[in-house]
Biopython code that builds the backbone (N, CA, C, O; Angstrom):
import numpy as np
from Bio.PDB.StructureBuilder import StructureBuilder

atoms = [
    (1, "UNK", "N", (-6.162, -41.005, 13.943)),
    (1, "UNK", "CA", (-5.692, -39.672, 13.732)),
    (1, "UNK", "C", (-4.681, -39.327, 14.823)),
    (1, "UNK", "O", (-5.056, -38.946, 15.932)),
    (2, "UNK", "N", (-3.917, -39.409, 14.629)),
    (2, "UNK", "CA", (-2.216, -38.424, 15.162)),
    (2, "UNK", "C", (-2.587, -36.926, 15.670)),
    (2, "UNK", "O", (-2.970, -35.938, 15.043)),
    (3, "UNK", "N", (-2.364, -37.108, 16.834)),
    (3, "UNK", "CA", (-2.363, -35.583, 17.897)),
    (3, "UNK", "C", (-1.010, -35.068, 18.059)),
    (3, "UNK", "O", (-0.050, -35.569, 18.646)),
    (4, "UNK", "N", (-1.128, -33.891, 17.379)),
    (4, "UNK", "CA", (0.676, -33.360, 17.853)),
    (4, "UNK", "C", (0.899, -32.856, 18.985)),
    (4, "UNK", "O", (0.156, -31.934, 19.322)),
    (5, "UNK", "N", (2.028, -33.311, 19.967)),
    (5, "UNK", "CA", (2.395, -33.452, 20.945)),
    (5, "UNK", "C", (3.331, -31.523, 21.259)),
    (5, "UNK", "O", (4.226, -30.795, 20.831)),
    (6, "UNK", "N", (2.047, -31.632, 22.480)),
    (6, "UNK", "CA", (2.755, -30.006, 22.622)),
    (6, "UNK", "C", (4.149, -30.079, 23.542)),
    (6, "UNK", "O", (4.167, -30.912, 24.448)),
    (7, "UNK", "N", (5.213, -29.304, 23.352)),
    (7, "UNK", "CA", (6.296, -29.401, 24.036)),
    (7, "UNK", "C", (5.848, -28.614, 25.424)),
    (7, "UNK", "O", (5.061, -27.681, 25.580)),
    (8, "UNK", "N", (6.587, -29.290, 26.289)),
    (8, "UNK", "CA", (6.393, -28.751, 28.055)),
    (8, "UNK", "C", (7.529, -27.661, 27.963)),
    (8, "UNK", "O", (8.501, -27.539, 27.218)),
    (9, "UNK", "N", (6.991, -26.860, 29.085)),
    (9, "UNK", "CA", (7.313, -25.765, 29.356)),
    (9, "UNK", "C", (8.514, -26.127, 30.261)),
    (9, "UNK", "O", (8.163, -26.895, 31.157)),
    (10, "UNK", "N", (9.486, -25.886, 30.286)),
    (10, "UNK", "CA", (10.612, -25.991, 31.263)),
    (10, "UNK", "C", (10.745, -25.088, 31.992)),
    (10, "UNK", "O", (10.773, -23.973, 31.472)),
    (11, "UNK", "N", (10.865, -25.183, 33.329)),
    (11, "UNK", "CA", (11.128, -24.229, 34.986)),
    (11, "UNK", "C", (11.416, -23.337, 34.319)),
    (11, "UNK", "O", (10.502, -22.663, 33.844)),
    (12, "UNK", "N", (12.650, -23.034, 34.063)),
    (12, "UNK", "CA", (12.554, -21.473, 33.106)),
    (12, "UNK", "C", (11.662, -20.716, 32.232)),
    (12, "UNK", "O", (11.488, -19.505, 32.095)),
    (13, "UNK", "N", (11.279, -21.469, 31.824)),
    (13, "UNK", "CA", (10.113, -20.516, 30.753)),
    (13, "UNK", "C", (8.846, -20.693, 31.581)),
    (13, "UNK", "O", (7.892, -19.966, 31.304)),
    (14, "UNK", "N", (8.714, -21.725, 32.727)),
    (14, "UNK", "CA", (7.362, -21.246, 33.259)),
    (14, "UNK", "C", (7.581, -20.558, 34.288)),
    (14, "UNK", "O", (6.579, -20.376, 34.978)),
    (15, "UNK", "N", (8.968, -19.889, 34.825)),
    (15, "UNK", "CA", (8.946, -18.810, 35.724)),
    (15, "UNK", "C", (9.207, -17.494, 35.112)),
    (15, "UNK", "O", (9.056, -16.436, 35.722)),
    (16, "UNK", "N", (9.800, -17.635, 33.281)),
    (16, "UNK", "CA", (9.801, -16.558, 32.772)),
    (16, "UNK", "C", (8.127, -15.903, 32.406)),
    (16, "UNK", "O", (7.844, -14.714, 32.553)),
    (17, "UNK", "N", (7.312, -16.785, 31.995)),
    (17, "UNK", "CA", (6.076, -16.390, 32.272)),
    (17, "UNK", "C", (5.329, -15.828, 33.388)),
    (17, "UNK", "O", (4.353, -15.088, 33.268)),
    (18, "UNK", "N", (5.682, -16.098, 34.133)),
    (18, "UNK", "CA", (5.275, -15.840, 35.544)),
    (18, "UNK", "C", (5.654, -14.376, 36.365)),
    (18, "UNK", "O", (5.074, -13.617, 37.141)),
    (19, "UNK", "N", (6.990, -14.464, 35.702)),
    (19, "UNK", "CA", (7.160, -12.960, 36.117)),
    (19, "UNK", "C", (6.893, -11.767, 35.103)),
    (19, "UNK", "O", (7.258, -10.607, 35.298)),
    (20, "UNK", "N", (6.131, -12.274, 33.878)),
    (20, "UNK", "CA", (6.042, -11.766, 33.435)),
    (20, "UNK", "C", (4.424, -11.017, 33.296)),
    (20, "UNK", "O", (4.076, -9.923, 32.852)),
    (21, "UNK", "N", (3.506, -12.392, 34.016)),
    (21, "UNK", "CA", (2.317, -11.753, 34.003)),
    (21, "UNK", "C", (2.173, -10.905, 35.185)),
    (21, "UNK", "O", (1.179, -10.199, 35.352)),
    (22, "UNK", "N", (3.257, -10.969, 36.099)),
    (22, "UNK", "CA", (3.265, -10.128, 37.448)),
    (22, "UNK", "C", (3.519, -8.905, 37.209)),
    (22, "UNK", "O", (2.715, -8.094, 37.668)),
    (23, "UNK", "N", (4.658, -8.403, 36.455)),
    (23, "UNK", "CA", (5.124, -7.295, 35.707)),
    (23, "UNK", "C", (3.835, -6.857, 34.845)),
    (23, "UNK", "O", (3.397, -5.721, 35.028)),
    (24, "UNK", "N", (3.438, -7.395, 34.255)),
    (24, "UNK", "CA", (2.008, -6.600, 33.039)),
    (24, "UNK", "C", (1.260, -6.065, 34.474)),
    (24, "UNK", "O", (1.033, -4.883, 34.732)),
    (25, "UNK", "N", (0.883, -7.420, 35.483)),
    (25, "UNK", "CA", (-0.253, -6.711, 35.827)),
    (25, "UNK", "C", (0.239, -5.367, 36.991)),
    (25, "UNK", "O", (-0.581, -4.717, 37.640)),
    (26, "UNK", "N", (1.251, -5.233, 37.029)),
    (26, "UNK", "CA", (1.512, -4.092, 37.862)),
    (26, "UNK", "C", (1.778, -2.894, 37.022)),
    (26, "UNK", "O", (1.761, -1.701, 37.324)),
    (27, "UNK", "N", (2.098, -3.663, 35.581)),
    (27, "UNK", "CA", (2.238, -1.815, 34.138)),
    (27, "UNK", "C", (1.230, -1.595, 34.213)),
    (27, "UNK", "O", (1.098, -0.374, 34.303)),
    (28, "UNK", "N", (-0.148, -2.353, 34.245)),
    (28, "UNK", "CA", (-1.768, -2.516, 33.643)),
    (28, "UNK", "C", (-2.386, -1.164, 33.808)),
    (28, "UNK", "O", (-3.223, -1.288, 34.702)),
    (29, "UNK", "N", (-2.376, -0.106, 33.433)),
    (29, "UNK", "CA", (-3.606, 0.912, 33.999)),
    (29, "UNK", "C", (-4.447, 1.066, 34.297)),
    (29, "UNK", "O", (-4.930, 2.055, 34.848)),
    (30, "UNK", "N", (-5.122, -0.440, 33.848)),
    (30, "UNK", "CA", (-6.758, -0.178, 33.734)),
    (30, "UNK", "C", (-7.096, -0.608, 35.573)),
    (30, "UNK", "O", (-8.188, -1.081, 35.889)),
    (31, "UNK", "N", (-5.937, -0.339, 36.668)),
    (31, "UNK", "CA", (-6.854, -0.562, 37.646)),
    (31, "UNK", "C", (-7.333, 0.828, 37.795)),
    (31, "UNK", "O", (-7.383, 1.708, 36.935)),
    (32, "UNK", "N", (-7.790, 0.881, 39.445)),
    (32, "UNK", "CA", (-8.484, 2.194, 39.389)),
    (32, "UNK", "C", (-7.052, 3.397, 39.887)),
    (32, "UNK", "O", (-7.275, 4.514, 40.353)),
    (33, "UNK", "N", (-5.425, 2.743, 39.611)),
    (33, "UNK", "CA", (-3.963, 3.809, 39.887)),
    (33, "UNK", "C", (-4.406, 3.781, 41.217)),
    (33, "UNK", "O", (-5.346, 3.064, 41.562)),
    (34, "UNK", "N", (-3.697, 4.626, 42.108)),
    (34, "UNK", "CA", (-3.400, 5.410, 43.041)),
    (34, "UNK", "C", (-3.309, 4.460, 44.260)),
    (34, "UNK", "O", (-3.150, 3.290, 43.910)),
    (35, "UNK", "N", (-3.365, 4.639, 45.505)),
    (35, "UNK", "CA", (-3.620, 4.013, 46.600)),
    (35, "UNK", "C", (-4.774, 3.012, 45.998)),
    (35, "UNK", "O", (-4.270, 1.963, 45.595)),
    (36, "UNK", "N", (-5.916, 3.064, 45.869)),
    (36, "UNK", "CA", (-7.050, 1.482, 45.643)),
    (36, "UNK", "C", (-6.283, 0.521, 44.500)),
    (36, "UNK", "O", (-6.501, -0.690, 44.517)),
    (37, "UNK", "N", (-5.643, 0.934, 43.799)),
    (37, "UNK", "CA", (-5.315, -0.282, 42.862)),
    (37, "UNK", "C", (-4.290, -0.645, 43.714)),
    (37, "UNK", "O", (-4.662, -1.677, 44.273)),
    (38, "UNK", "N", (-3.005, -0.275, 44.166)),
    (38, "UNK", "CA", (-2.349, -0.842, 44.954)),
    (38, "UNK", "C", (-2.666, -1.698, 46.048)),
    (38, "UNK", "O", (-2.021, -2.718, 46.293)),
    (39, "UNK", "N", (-3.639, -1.308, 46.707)),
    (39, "UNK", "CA", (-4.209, -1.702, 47.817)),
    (39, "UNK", "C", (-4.857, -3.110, 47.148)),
    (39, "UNK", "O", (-4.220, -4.064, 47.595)),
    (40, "UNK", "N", (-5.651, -3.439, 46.455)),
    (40, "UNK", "CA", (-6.023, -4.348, 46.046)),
    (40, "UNK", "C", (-4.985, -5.288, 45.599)),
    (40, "UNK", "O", (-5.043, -6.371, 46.180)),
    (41, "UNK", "N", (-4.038, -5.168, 44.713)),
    (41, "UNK", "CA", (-2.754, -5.592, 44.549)),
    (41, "UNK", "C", (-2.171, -6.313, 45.623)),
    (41, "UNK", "O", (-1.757, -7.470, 45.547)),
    (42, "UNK", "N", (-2.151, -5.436, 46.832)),
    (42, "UNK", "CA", (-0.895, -6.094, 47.626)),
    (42, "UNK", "C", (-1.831, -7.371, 48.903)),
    (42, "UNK", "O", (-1.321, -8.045, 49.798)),
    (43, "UNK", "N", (-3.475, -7.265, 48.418)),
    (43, "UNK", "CA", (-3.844, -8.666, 48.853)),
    (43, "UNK", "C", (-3.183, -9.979, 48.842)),
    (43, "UNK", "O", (-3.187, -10.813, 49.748)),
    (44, "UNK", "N", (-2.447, -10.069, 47.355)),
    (44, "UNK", "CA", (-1.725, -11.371, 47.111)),
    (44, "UNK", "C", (-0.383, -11.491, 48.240)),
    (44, "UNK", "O", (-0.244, -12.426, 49.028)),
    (45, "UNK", "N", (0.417, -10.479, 48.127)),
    (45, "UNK", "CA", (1.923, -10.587, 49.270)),
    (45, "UNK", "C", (2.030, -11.589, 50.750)),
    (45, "UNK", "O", (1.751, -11.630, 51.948)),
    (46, "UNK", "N", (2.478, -12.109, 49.946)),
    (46, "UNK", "CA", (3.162, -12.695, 51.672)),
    (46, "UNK", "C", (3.728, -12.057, 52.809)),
    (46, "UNK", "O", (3.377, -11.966, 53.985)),
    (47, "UNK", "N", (4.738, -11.621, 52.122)),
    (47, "UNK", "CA", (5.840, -11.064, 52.790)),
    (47, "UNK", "C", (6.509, -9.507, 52.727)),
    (47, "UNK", "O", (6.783, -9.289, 51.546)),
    (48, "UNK", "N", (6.872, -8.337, 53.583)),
    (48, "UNK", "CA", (7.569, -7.058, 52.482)),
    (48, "UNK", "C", (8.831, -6.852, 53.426)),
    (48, "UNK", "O", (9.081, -6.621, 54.609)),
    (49, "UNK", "N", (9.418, -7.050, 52.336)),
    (49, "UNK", "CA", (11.128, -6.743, 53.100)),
    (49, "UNK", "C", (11.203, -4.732, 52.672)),
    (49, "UNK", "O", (11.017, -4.404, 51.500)),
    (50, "UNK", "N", (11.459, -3.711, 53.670)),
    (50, "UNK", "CA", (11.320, -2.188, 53.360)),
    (50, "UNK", "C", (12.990, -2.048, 53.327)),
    (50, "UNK", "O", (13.773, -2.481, 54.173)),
    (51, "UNK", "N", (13.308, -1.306, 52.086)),
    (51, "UNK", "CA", (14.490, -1.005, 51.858)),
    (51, "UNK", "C", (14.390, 0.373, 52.218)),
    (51, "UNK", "O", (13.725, 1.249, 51.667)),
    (52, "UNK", "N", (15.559, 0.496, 53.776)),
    (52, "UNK", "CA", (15.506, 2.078, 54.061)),
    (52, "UNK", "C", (16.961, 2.183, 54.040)),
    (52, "UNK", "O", (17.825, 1.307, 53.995)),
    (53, "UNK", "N", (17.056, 3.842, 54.095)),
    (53, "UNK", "CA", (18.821, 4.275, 54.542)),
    (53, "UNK", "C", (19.355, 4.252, 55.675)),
    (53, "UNK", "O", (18.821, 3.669, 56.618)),
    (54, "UNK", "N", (21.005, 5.162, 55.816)),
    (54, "UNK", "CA", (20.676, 4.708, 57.331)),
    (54, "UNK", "C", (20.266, 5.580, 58.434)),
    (54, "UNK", "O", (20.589, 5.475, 59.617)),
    (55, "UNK", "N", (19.511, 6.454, 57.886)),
    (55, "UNK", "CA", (18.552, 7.292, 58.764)),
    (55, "UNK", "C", (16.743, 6.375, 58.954)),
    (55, "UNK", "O", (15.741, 6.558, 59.646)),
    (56, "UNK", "N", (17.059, 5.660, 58.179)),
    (56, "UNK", "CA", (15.510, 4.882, 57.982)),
    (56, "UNK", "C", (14.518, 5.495, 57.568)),
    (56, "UNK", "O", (13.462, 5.625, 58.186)),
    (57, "UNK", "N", (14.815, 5.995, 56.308)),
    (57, "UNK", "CA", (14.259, 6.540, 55.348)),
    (57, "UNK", "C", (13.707, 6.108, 54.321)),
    (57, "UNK", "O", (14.569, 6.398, 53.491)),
    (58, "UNK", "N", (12.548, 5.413, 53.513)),
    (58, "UNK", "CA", (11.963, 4.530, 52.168)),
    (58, "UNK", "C", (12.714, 4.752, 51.287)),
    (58, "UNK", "O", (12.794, 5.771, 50.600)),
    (59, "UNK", "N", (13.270, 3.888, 51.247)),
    (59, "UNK", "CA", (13.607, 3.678, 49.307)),
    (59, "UNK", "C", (13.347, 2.942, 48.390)),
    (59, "UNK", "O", (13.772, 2.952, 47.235)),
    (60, "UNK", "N", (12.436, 2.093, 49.028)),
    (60, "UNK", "CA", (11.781, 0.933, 48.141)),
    (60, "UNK", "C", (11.755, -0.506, 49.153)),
    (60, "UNK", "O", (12.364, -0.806, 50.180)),
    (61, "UNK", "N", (10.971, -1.048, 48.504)),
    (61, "UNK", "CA", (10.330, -2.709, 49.347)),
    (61, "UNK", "C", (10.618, -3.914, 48.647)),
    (61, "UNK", "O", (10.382, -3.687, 47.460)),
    (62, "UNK", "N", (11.051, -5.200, 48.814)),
    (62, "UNK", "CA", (10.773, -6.530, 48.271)),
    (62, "UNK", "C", (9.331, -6.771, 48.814)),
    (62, "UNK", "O", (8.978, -6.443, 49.947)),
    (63, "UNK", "N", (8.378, -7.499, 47.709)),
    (63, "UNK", "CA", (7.246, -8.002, 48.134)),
    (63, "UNK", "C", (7.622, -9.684, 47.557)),
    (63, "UNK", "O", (8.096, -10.060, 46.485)),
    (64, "UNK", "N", (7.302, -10.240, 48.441)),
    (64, "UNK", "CA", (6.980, -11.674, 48.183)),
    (64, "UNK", "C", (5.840, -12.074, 47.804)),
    (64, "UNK", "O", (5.026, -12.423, 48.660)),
    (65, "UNK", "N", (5.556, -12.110, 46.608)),
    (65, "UNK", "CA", (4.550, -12.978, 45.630)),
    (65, "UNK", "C", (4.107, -14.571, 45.630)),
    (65, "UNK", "O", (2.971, -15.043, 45.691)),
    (66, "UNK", "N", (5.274, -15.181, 45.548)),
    (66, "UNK", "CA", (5.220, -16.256, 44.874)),
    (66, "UNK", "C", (6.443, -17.111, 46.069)),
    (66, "UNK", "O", (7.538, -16.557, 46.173)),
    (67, "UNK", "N", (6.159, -18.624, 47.045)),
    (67, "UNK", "CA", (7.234, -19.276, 47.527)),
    (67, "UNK", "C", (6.664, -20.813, 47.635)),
    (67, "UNK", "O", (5.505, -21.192, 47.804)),
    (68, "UNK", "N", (7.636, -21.419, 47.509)),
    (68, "UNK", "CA", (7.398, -22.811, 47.883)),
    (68, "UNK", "C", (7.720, -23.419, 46.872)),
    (68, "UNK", "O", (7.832, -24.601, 47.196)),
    (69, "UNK", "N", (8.018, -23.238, 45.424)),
    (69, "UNK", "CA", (8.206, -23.587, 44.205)),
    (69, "UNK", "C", (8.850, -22.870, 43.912)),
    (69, "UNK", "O", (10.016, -22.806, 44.301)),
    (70, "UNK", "N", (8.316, -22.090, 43.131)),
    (70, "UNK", "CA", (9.110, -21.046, 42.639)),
    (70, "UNK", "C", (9.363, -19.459, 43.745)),
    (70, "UNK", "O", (8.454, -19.103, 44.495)),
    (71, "UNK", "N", (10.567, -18.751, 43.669)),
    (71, "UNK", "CA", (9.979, -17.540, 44.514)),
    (71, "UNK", "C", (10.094, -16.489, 43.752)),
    (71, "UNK", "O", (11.025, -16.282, 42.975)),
    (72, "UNK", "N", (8.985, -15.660, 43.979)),
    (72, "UNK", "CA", (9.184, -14.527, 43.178)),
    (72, "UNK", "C", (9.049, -13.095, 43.899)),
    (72, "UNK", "O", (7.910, -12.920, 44.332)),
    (73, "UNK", "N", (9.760, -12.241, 44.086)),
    (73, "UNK", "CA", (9.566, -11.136, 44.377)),
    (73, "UNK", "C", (9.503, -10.038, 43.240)),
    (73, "UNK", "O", (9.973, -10.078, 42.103)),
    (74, "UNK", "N", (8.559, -8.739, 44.079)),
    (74, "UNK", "CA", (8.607, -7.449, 42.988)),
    (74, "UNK", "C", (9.560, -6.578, 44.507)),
    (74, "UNK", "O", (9.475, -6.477, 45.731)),
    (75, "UNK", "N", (10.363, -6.154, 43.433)),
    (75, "UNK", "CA", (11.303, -4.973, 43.806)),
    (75, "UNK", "C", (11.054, -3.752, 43.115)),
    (75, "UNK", "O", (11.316, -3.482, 41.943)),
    (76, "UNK", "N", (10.345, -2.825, 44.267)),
    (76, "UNK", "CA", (9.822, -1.311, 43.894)),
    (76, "UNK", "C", (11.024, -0.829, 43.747)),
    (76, "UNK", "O", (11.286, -0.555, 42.576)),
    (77, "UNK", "N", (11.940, -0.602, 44.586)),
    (77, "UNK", "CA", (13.392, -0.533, 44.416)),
    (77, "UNK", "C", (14.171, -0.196, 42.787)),
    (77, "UNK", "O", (14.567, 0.937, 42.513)),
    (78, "UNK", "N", (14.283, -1.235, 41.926)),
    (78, "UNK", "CA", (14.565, -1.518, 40.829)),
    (78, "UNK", "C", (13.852, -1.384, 39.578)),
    (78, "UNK", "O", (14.274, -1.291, 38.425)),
    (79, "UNK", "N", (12.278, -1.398, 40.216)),
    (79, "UNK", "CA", (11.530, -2.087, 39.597)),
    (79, "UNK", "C", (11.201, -3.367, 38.428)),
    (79, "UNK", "O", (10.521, -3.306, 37.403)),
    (80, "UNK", "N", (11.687, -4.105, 38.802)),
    (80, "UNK", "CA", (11.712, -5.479, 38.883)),
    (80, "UNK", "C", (11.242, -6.658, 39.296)),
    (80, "UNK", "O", (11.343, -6.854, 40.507)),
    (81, "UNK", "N", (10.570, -7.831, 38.401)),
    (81, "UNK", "CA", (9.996, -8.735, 39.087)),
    (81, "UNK", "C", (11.114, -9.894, 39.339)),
    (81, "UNK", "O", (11.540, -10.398, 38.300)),
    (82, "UNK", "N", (11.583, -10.329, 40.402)),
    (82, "UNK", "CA", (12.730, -11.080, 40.363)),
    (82, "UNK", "C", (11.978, -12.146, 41.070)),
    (82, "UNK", "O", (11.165, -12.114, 41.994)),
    (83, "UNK", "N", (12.746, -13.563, 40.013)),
    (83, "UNK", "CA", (12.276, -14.890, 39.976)),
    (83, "UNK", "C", (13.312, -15.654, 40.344)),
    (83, "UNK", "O", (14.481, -15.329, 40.135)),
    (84, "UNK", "N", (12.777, -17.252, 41.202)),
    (84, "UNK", "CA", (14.046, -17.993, 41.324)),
    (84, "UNK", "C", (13.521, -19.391, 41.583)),
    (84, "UNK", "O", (12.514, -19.570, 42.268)),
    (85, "UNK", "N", (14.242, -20.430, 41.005)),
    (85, "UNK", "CA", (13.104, -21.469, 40.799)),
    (85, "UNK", "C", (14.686, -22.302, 40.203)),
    (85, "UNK", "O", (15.325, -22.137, 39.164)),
    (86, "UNK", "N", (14.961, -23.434, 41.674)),
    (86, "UNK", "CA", (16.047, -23.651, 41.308)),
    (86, "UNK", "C", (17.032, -23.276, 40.870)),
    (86, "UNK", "O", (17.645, -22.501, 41.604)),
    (87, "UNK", "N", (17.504, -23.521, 39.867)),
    (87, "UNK", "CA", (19.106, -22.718, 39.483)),
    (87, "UNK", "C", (18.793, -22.033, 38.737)),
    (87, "UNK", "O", (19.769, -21.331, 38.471)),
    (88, "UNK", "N", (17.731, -21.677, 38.002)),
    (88, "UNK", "CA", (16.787, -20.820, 36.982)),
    (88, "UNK", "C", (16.619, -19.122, 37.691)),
    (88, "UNK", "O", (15.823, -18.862, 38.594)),
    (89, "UNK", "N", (17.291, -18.392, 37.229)),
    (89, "UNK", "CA", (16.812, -16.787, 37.760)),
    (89, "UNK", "C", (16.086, -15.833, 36.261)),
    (89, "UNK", "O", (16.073, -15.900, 35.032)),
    (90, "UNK", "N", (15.622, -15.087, 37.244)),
    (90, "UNK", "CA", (14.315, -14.292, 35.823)),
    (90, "UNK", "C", (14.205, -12.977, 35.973)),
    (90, "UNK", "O", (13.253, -12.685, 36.696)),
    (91, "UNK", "N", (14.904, -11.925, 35.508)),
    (91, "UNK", "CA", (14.142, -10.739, 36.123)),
    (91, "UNK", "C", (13.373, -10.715, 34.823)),
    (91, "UNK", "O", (13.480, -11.463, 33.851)),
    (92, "UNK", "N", (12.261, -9.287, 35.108)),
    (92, "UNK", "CA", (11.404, -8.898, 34.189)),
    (92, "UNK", "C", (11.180, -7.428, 35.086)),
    (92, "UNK", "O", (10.870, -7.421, 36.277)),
    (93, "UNK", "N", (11.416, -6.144, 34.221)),
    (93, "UNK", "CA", (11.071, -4.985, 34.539)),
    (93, "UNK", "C", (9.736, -4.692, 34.308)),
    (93, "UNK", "O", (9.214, -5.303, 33.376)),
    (94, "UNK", "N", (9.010, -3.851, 34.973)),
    (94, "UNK", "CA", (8.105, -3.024, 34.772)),
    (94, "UNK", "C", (7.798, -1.876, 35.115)),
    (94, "UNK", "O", (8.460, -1.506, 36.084)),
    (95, "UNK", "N", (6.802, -0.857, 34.601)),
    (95, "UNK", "CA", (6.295, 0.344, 35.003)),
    (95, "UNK", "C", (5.618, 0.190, 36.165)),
    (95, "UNK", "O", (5.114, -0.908, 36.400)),
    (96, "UNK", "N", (5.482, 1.319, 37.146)),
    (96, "UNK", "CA", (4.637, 1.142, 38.702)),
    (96, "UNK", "C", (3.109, 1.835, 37.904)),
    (96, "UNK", "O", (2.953, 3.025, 38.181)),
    (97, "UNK", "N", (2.432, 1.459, 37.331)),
    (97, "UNK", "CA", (1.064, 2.202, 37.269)),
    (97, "UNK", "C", (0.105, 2.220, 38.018)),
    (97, "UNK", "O", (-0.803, 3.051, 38.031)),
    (98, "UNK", "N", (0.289, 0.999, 38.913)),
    (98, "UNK", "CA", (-0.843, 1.061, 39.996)),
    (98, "UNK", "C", (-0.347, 1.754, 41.419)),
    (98, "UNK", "O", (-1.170, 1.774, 42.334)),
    (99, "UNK", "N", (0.975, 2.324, 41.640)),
    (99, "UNK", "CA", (1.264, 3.443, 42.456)),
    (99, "UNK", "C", (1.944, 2.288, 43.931)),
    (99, "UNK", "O", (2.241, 2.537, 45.099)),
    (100, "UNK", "N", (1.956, 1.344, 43.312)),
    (100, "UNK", "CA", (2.794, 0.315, 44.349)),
    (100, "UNK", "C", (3.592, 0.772, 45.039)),
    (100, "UNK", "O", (3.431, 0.327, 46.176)),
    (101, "UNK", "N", (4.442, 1.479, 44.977)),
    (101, "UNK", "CA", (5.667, 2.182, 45.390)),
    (101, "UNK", "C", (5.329, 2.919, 46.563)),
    (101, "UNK", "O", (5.665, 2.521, 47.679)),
    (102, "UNK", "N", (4.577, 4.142, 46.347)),
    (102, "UNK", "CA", (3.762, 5.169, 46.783)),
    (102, "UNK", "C", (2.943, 4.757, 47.613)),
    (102, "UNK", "O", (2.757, 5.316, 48.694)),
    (103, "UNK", "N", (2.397, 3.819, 47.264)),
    (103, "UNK", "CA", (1.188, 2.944, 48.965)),
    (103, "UNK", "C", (2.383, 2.401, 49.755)),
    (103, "UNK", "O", (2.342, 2.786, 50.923)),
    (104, "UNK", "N", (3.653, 1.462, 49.411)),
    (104, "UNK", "CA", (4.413, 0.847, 49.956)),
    (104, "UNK", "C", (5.047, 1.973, 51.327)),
    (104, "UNK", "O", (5.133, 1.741, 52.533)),
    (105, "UNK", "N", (5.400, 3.180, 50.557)),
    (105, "UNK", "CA", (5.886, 4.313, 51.271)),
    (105, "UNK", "C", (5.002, 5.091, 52.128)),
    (105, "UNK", "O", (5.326, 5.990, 52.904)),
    (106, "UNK", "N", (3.898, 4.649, 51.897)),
    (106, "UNK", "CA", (2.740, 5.292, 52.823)),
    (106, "UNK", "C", (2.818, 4.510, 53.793)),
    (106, "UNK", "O", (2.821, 5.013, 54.917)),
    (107, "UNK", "N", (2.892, 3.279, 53.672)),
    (107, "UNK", "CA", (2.336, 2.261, 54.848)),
    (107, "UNK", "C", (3.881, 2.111, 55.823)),
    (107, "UNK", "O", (3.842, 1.864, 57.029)),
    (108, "UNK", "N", (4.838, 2.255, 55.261)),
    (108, "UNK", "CA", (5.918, 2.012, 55.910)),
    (108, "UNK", "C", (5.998, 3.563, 56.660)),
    (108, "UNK", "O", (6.300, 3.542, 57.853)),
    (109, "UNK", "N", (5.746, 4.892, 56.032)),
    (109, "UNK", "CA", (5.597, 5.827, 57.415)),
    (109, "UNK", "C", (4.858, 5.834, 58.160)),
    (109, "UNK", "O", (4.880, 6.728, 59.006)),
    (110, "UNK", "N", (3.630, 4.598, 58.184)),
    (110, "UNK", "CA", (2.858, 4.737, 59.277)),
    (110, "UNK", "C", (3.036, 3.739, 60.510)),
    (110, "UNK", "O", (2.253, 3.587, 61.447)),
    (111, "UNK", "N", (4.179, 3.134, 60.300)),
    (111, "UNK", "CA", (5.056, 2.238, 61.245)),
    (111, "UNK", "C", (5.361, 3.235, 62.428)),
    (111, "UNK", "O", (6.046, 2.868, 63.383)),
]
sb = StructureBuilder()
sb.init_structure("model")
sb.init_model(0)
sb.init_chain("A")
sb.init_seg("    ")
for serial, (resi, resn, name, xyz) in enumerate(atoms, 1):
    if name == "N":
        sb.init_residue(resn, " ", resi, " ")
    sb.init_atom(name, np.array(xyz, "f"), 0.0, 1.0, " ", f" {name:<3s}", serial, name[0])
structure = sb.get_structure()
């Protein structure tokens, strides 16, 4: 009996996936919103680059998700999950429902 042969996912479509389950899970409502869902959220981050003016004022953060393979950042900024994985780039938008933004801006005035 003959097994049909599933086609592989190519760097692109497995970083278009990728930013895409990052994006759902930051639309997702069902955390608990506000500061705790964020807070739980930003366990995964590596890294947060804070986008200020030039009074140094919040306007949004790069978080580093994802490096070494692929890199992926979420830009509160844009809101955007931006992917890069070789010559392969990915955005994917999403909604802030878990208040990412809003904890990001909390924690950066307490610098």
């Amino acid at each position: 009996m003959k097994t049909a042969k599933r086609k592989e996912e190519t760097c692109e479509e497995k970083l278009r996936r990728m930013c895409k389950n990052i994006a759902d899970d930051i639309s997702n409502d069902s955390h608990d919103g506000g500061i705790s869902g964020a807070s739980r959220w930003m366990e995964g981050v590596y890294d947060i680059h804070y986008l200020v003016d030039r009074e140094k004022r919040y306007m949004g953060c790069e978080l580093l998700v994802a490096g070494g393979g692929p890199t992926i950042w979420v830009n509160t900024w844009t809101n955007e999950v931006e992917g890069y994985w070789g010559g392969d780039r990915v955005t994917w938008a999403f909604r802030d429902e878990i208040g990412l933004d809003d904890y990001n801006e909390e924690m950066y005035n307490c610098i």
